[in-house]
mmCIF file as gemmi writes it, N, C-alpha and C atoms, coordinates in Angstrom:
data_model
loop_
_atom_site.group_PDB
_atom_site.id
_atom_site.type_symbol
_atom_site.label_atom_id
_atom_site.label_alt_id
_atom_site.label_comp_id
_atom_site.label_asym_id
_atom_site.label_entity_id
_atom_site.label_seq_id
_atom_site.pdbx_PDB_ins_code
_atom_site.Cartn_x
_atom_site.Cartn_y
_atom_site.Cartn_z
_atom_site.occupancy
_atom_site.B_iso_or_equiv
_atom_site.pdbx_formal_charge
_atom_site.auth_seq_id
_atom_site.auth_asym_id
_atom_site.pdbx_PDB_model_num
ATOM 1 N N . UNK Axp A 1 ? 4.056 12.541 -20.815 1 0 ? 1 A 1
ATOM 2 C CA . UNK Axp A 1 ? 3.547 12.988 -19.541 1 0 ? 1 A 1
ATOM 3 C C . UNK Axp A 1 ? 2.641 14.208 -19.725 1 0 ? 1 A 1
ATOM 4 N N . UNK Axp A 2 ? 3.497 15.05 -20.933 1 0 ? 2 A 1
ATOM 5 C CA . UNK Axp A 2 ? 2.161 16.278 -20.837 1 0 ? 2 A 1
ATOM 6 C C . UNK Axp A 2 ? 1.199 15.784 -21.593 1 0 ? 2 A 1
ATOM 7 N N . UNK Axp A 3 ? 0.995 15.039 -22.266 1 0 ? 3 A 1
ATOM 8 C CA . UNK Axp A 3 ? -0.627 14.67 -23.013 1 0 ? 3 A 1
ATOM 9 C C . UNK Axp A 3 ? -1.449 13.726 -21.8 1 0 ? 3 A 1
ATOM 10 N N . UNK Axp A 4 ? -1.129 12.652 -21.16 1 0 ? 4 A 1
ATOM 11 C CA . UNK Axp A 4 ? -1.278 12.44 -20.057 1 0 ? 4 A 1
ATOM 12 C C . UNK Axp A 4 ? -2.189 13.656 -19.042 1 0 ? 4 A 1
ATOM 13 N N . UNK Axp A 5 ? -1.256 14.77 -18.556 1 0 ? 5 A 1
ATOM 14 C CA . UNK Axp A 5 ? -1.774 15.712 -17.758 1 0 ? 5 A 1
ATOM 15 C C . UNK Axp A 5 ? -2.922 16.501 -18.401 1 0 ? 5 A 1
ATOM 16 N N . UNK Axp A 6 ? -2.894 16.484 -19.755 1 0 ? 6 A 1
ATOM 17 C CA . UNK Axp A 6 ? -3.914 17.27 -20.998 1 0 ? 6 A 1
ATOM 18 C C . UNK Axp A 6 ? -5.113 16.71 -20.917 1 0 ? 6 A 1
ATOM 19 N N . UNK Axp A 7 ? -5.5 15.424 -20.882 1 0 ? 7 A 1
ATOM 20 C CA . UNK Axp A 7 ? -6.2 14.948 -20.957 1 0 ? 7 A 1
ATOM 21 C C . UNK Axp A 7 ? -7 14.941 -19.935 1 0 ? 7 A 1
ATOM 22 N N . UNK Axp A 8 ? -5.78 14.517 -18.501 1 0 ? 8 A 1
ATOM 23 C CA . UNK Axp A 8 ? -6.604 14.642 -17.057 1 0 ? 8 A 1
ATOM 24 C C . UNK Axp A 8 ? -7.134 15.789 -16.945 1 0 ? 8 A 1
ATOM 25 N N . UNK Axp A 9 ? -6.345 17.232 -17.843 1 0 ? 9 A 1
ATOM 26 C CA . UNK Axp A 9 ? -7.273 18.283 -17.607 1 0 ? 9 A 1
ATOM 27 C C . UNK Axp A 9 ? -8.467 18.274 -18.2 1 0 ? 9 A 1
ATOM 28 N N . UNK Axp A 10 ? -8.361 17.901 -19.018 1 0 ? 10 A 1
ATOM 29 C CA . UNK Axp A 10 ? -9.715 18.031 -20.142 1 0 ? 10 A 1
ATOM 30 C C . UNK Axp A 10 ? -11.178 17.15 -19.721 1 0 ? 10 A 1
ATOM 31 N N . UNK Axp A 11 ? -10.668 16.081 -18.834 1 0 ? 11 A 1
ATOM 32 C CA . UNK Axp A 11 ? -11.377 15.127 -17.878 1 0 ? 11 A 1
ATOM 33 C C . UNK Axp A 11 ? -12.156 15.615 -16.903 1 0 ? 11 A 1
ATOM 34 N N . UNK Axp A 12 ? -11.359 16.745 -16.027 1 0 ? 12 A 1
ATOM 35 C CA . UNK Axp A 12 ? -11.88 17.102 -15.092 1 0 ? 12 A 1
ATOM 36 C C . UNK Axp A 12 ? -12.609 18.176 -15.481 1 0 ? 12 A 1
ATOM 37 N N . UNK Axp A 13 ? -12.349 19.341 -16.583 1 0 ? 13 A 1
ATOM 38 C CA . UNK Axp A 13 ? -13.198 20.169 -16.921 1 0 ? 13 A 1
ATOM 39 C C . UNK Axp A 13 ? -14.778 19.906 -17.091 1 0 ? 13 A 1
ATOM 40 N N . UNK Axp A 14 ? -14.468 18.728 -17.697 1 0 ? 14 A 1
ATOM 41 C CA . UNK Axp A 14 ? -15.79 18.149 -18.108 1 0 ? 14 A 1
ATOM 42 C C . UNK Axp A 14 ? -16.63 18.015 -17.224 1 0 ? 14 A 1
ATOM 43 N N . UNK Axp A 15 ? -16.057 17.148 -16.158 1 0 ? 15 A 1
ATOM 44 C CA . UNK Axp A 15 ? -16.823 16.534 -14.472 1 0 ? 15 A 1
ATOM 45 C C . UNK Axp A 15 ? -17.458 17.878 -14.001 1 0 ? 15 A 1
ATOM 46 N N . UNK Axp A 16 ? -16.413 18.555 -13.979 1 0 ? 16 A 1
ATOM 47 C CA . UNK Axp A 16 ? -16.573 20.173 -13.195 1 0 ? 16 A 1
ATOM 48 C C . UNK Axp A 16 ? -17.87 21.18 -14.267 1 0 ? 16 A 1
ATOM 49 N N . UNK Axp A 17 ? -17.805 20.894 -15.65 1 0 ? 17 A 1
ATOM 50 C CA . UNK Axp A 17 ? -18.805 21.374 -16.235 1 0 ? 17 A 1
ATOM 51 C C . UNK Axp A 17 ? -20.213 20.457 -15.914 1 0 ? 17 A 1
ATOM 52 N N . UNK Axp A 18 ? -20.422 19.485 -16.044 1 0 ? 18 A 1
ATOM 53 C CA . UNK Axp A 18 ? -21.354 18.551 -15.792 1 0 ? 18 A 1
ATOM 54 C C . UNK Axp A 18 ? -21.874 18.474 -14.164 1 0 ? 18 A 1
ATOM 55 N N . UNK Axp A 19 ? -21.114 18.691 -12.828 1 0 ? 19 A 1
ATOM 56 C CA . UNK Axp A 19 ? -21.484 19.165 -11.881 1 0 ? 19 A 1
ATOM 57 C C . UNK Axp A 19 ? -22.076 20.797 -11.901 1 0 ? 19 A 1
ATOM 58 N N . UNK Axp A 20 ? -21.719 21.572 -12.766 1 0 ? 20 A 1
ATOM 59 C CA . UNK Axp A 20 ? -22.095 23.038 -12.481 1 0 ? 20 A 1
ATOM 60 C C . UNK Axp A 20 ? -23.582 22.662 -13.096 1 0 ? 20 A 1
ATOM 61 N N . UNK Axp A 21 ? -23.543 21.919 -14.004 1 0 ? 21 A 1
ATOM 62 C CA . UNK Axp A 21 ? -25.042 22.134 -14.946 1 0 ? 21 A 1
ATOM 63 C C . UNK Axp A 21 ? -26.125 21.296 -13.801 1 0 ? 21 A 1
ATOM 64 N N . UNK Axp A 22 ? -25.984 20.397 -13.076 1 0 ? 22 A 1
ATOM 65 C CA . UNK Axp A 22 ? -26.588 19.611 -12.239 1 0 ? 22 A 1
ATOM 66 C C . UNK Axp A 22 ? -27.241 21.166 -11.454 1 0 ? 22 A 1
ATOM 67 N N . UNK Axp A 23 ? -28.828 21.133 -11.03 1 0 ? 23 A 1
ATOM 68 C CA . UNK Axp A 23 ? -29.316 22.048 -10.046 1 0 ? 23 A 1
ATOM 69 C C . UNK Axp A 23 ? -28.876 22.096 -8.786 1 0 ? 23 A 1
ATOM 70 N N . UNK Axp A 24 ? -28.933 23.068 -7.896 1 0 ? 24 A 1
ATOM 71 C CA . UNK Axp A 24 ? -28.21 23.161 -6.478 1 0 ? 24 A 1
ATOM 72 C C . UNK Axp A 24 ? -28.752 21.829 -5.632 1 0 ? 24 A 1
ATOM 73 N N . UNK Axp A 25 ? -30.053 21.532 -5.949 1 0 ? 25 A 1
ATOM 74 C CA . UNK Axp A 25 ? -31.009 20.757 -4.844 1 0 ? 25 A 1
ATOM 75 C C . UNK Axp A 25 ? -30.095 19.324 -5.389 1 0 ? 25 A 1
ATOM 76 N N . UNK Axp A 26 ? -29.807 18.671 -6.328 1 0 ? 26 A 1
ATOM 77 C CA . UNK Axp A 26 ? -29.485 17.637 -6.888 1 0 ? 26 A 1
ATOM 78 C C . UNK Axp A 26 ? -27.645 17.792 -6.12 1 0 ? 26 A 1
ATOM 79 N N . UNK Axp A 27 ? -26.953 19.012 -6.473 1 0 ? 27 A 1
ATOM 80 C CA . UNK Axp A 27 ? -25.61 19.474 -6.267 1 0 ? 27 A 1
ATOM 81 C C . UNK Axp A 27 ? -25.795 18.707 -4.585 1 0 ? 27 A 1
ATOM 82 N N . UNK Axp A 28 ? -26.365 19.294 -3.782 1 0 ? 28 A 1
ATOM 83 C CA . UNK Axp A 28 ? -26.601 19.174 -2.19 1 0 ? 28 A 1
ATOM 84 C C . UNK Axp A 28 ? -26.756 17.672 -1.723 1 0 ? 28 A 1
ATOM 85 N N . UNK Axp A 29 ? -27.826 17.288 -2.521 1 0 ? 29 A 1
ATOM 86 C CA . UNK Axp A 29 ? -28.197 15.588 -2.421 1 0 ? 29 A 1
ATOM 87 C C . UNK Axp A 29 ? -27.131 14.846 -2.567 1 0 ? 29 A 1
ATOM 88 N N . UNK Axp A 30 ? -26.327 14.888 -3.236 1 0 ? 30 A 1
ATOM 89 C CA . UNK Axp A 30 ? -24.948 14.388 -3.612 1 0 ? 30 A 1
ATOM 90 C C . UNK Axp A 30 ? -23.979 14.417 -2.487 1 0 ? 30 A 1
ATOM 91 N N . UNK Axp A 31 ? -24.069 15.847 -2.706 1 0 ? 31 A 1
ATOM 92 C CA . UNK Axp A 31 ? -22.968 16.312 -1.21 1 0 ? 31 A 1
ATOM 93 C C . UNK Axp A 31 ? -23.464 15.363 -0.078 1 0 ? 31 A 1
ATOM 94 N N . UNK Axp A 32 ? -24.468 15.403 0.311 1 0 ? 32 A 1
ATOM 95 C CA . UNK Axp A 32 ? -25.052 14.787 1.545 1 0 ? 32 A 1
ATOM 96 C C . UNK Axp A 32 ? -24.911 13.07 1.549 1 0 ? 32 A 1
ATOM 97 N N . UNK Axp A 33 ? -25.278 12.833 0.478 1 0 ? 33 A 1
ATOM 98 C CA . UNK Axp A 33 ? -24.711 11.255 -0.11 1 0 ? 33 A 1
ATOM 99 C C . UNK Axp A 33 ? -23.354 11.483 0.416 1 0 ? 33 A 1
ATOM 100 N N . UNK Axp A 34 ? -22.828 11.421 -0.456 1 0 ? 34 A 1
ATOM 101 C CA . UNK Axp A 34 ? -20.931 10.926 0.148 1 0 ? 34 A 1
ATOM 102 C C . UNK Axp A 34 ? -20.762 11.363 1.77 1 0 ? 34 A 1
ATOM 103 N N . UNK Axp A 35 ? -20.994 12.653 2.319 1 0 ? 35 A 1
ATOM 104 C CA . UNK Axp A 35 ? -20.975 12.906 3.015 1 0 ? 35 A 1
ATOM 105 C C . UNK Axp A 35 ? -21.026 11.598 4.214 1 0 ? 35 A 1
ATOM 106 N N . UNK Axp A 36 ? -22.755 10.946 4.071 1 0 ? 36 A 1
ATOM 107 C CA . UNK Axp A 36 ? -23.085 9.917 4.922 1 0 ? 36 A 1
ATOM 108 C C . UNK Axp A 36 ? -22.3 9.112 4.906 1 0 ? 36 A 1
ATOM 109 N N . UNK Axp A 37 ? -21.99 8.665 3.382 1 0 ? 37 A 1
ATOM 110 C CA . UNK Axp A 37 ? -21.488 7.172 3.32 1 0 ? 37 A 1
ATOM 111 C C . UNK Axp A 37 ? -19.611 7.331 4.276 1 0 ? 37 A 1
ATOM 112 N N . UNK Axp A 38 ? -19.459 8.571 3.869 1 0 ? 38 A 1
ATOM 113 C CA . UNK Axp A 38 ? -17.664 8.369 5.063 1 0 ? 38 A 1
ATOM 114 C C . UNK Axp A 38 ? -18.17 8.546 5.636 1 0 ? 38 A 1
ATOM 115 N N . UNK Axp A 39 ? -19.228 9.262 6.878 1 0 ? 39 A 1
ATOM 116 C CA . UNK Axp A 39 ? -19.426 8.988 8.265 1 0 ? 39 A 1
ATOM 117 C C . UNK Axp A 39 ? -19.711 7.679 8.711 1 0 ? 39 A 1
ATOM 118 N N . UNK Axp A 40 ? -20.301 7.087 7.665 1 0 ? 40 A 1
ATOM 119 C CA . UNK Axp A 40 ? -20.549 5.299 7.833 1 0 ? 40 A 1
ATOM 120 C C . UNK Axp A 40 ? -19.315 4.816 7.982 1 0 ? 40 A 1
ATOM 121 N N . UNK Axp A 41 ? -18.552 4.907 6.911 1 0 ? 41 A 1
ATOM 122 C CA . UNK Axp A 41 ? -17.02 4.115 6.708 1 0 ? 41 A 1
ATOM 123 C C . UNK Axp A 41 ? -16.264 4.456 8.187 1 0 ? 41 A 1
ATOM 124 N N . UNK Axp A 42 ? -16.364 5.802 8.7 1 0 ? 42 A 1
ATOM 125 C CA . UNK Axp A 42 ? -15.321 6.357 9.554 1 0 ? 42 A 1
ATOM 126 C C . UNK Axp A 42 ? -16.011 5.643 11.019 1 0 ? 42 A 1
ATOM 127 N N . UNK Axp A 43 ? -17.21 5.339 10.907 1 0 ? 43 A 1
ATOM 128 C CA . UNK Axp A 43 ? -17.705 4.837 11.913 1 0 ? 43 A 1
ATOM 129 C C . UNK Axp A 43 ? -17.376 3.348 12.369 1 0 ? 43 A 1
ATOM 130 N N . UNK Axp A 44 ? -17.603 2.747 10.866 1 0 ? 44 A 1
ATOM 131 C CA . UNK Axp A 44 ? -17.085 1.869 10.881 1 0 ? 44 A 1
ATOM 132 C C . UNK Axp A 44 ? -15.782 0.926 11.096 1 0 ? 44 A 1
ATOM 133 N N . UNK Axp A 45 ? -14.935 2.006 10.815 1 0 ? 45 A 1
ATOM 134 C CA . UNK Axp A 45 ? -13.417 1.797 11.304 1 0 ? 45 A 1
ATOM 135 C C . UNK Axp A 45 ? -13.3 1.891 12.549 1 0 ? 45 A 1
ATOM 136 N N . UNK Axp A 46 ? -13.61 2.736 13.354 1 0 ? 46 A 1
ATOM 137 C CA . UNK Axp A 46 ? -13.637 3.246 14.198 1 0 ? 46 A 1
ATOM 138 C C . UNK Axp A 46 ? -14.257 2.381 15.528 1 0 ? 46 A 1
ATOM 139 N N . UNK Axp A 47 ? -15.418 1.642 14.777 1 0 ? 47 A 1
ATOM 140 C CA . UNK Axp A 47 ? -15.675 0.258 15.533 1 0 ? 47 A 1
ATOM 141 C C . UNK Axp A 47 ? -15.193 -0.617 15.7 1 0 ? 47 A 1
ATOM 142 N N . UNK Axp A 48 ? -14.182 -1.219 14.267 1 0 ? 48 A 1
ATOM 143 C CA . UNK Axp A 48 ? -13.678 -1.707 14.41 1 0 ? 48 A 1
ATOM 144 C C . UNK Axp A 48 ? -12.258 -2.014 15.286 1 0 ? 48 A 1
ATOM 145 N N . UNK Axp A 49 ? -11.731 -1.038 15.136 1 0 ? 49 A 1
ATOM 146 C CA . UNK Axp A 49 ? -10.611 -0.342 15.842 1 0 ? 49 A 1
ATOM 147 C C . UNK Axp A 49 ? -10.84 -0.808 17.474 1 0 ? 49 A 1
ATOM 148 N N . UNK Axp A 50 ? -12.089 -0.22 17.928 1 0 ? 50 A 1
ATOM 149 C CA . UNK Axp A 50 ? -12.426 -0.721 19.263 1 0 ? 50 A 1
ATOM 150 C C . UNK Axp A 50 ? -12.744 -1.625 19.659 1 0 ? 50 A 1
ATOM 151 N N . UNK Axp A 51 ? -13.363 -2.792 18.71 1 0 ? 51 A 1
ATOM 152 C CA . UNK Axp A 51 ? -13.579 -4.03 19.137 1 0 ? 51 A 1
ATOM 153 C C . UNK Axp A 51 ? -12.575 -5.158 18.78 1 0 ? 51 A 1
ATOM 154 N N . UNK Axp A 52 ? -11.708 -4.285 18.035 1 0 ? 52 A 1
ATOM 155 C CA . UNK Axp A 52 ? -10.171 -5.51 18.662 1 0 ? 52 A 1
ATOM 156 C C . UNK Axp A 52 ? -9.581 -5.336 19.437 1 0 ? 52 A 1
ATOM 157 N N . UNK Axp A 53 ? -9.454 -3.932 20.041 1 0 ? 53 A 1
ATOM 158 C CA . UNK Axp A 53 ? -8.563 -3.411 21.103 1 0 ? 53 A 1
ATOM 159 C C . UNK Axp A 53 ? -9.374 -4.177 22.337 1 0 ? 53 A 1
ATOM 160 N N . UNK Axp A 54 ? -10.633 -4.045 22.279 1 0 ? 54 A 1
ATOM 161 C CA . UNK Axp A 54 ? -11.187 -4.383 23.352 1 0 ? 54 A 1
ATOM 162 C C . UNK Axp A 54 ? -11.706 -5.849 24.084 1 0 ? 54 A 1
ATOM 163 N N . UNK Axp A 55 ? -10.796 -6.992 22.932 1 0 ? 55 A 1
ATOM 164 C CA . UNK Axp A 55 ? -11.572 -7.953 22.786 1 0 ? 55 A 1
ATOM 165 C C . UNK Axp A 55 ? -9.646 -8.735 24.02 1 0 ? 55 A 1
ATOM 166 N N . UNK Axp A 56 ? -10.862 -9.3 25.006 1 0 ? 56 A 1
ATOM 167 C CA . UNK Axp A 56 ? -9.402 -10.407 25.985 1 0 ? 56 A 1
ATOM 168 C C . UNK Axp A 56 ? -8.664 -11.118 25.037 1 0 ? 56 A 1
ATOM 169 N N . UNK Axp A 57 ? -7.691 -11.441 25.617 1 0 ? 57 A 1
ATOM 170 C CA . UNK Axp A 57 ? -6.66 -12.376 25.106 1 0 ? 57 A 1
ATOM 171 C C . UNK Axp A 57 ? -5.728 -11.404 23.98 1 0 ? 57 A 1
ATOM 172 N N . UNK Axp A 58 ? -5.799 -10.318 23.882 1 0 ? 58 A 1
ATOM 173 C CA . UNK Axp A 58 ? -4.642 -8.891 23.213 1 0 ? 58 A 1
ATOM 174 C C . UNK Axp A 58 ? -3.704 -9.432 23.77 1 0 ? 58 A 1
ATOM 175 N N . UNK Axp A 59 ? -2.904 -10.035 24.31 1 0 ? 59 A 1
ATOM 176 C CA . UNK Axp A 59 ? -1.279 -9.742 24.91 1 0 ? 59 A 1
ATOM 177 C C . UNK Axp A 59 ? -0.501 -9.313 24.531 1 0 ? 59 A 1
ATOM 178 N N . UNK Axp A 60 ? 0.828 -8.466 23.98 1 0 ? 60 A 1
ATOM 179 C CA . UNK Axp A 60 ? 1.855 -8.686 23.696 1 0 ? 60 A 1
ATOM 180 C C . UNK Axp A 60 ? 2.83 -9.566 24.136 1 0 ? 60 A 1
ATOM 181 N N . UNK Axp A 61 ? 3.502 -10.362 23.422 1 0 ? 61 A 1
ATOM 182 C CA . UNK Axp A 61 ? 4.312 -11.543 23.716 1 0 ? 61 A 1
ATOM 183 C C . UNK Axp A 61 ? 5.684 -10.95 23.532 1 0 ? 61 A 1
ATOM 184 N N . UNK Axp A 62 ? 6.699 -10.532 24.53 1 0 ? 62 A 1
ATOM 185 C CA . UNK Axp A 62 ? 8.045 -10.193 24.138 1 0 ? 62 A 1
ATOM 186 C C . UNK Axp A 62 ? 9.223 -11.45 24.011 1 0 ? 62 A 1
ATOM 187 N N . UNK Axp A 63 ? 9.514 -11.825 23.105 1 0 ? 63 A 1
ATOM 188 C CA . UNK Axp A 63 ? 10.342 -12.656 22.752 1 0 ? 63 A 1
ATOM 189 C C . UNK Axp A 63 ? 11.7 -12.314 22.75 1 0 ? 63 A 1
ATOM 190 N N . UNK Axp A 64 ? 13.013 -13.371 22.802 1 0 ? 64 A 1
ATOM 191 C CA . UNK Axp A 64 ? 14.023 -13.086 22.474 1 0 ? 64 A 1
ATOM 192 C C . UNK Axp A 64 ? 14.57 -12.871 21.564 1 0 ? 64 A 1
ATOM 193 N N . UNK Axp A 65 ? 14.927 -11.641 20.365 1 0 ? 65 A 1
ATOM 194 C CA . UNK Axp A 65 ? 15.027 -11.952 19.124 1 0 ? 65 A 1
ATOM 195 C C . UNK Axp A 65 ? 16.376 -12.684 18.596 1 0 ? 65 A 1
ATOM 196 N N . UNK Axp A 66 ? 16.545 -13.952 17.905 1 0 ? 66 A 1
ATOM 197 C CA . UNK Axp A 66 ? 17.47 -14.807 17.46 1 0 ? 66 A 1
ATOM 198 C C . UNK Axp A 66 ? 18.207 -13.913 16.38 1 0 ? 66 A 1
ATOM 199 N N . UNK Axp A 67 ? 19.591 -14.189 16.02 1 0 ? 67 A 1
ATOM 200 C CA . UNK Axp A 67 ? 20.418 -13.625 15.041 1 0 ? 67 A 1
ATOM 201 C C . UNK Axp A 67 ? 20.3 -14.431 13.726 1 0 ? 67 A 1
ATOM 202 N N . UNK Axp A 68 ? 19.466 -13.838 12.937 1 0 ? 68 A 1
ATOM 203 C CA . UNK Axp A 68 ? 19.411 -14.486 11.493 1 0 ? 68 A 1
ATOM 204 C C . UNK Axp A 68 ? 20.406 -15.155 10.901 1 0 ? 68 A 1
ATOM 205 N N . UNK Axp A 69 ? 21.931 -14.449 11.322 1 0 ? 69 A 1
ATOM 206 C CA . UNK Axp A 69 ? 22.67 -15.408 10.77 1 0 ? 69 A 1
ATOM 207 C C . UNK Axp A 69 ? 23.588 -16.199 11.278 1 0 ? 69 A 1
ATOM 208 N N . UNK Axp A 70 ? 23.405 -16.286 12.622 1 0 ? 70 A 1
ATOM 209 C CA . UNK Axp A 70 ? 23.674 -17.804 13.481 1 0 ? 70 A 1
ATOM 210 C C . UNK Axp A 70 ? 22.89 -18.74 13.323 1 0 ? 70 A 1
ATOM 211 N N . UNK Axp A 71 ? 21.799 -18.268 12.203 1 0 ? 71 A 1
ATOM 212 C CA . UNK Axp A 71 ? 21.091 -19.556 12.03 1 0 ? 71 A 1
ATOM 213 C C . UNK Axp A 71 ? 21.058 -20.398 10.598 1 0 ? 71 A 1
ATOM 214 N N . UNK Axp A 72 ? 22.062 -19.591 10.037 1 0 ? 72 A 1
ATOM 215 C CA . UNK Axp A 72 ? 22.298 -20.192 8.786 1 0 ? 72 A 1
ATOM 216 C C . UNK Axp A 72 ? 23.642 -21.552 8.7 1 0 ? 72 A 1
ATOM 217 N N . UNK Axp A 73 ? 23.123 -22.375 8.209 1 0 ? 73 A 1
ATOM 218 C CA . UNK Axp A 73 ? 23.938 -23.579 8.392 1 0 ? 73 A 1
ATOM 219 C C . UNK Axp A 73 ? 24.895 -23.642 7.523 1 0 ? 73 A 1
ATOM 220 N N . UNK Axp A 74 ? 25.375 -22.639 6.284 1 0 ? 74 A 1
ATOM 221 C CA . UNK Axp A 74 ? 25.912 -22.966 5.302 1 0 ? 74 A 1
ATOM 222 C C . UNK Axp A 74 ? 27.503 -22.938 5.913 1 0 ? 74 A 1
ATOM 223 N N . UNK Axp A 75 ? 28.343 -23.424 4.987 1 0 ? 75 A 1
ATOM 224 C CA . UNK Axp A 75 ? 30.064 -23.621 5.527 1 0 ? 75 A 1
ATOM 225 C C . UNK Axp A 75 ? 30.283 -21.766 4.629 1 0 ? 75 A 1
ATOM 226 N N . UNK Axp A 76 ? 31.009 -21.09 5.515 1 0 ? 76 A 1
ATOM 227 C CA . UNK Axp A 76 ? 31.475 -20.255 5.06 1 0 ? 76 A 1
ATOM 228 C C . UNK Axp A 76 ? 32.551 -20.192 3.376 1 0 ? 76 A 1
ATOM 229 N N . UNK Axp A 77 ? 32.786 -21.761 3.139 1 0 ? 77 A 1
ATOM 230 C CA . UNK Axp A 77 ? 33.484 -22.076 1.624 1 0 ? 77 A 1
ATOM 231 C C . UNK Axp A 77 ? 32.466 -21.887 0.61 1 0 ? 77 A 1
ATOM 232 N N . UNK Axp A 78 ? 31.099 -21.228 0.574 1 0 ? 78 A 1
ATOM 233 C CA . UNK Axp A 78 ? 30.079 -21.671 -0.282 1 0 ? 78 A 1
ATOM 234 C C . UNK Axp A 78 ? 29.941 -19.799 -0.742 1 0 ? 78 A 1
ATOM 235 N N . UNK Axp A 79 ? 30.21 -19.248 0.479 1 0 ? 79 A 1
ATOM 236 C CA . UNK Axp A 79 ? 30.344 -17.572 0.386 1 0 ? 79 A 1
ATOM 237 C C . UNK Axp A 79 ? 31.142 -16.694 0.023 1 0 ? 79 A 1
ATOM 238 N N . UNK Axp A 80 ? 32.19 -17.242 -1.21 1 0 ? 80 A 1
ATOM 239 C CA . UNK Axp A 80 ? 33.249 -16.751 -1.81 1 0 ? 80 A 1
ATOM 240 C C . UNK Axp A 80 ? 31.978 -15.88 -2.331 1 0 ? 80 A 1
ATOM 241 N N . UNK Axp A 81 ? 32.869 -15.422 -3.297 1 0 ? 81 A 1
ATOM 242 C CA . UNK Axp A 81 ? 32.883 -13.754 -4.377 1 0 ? 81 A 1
ATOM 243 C C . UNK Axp A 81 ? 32.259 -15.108 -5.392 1 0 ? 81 A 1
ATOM 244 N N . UNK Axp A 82 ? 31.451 -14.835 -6.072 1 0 ? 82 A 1
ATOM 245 C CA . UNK Axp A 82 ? 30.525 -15.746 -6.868 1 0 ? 82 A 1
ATOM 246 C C . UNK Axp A 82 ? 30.476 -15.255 -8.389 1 0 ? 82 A 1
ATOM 247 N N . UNK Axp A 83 ? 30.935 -14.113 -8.249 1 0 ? 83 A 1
ATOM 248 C CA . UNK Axp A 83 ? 30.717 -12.969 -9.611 1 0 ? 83 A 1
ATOM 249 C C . UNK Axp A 83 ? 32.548 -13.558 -10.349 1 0 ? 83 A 1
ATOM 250 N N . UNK Axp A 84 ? 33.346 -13.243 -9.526 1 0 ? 84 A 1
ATOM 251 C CA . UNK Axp A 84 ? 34.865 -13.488 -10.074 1 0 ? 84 A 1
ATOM 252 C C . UNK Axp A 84 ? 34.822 -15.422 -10.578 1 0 ? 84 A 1
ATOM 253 N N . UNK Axp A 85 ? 34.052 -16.132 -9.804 1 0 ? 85 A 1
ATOM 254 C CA . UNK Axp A 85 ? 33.828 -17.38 -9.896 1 0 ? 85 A 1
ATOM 255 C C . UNK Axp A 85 ? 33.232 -17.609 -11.678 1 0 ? 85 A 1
ATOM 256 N N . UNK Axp A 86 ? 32.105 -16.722 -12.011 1 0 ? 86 A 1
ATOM 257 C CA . UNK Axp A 86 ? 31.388 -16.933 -12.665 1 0 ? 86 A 1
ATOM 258 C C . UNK Axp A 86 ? 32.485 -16.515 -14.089 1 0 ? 86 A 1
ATOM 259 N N . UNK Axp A 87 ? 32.631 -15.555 -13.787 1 0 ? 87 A 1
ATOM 260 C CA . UNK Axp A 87 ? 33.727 -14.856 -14.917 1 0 ? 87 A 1
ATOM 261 C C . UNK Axp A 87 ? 34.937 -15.286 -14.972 1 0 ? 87 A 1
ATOM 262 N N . UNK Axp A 88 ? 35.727 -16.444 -14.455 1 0 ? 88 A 1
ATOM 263 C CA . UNK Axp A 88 ? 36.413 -17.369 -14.626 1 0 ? 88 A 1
ATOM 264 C C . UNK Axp A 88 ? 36.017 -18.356 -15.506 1 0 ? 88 A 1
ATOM 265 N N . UNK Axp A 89 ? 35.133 -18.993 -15.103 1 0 ? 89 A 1
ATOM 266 C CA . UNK Axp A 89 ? 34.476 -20.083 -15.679 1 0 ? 89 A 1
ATOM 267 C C . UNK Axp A 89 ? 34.288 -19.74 -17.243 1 0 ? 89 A 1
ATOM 268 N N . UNK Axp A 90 ? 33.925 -18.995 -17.41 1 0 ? 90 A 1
ATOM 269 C CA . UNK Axp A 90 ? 33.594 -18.097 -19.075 1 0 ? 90 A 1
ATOM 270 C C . UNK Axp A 90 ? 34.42 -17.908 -19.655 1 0 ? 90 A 1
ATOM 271 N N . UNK Axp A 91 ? 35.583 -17.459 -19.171 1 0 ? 91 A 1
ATOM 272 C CA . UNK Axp A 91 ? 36.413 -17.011 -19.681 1 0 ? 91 A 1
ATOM 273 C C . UNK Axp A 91 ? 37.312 -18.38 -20.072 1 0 ? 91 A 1
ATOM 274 N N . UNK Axp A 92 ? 37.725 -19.155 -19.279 1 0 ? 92 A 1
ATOM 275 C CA . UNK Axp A 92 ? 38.259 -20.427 -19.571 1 0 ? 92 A 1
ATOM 276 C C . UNK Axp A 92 ? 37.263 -21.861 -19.916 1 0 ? 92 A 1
ATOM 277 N N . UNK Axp A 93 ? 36.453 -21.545 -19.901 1 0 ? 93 A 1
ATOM 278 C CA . UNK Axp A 93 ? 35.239 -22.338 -20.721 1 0 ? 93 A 1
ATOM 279 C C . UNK Axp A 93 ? 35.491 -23.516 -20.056 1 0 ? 93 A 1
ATOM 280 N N . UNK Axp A 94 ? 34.945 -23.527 -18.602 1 0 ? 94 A 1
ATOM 281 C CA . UNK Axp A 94 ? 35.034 -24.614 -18.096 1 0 ? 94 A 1
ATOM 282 C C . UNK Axp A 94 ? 33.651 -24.988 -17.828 1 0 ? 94 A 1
């Protein structure tokens, strides 16, 4: 884990040296790049967001919720202890 973290340091020094050497005007252009592109993304969500909310036929449907296990068909003889079953069997090599 610490050579791991060594490395990520040594990674980012680099990025962080290689951004300092970049000129301010190039530094800014960048900034302004990403900058746009999440106001795009955030816009974009954000549209999206509204044009499902806003689109007819949204309903919520409240249903009755059924009990998962009134709906299981098995015979309660099938739901023994399965582990003591198994370690029987082994043991008497059946």
């Amino acid at each position: 884990m610490k050579k791991i973290r060594a490395n990520m340091d040594r990674y980012f020094d680099k990025l962080d040296d290689r951004w300092q050497t970049l000129p301010i005007r190039k530094q800014h252009q960048y900034t302004l790049y990403f900058f746009v592109g999440y106001l795009l993304l955030t816009a974009g969500v954000i549209f999206k967001v509204w044009y499902d909310t806003a689109k007819s036929g949204n309903d919520m449907h409240i249903e009755h919720i059924e009990n998962p296990v009134l709906e299981k068909k098995e015979s309660p003889a099938t739901l023994q202890d399965t582990i003591t079953t198994i370690l029987k069997n082994r043991i008497y090599e059946r």
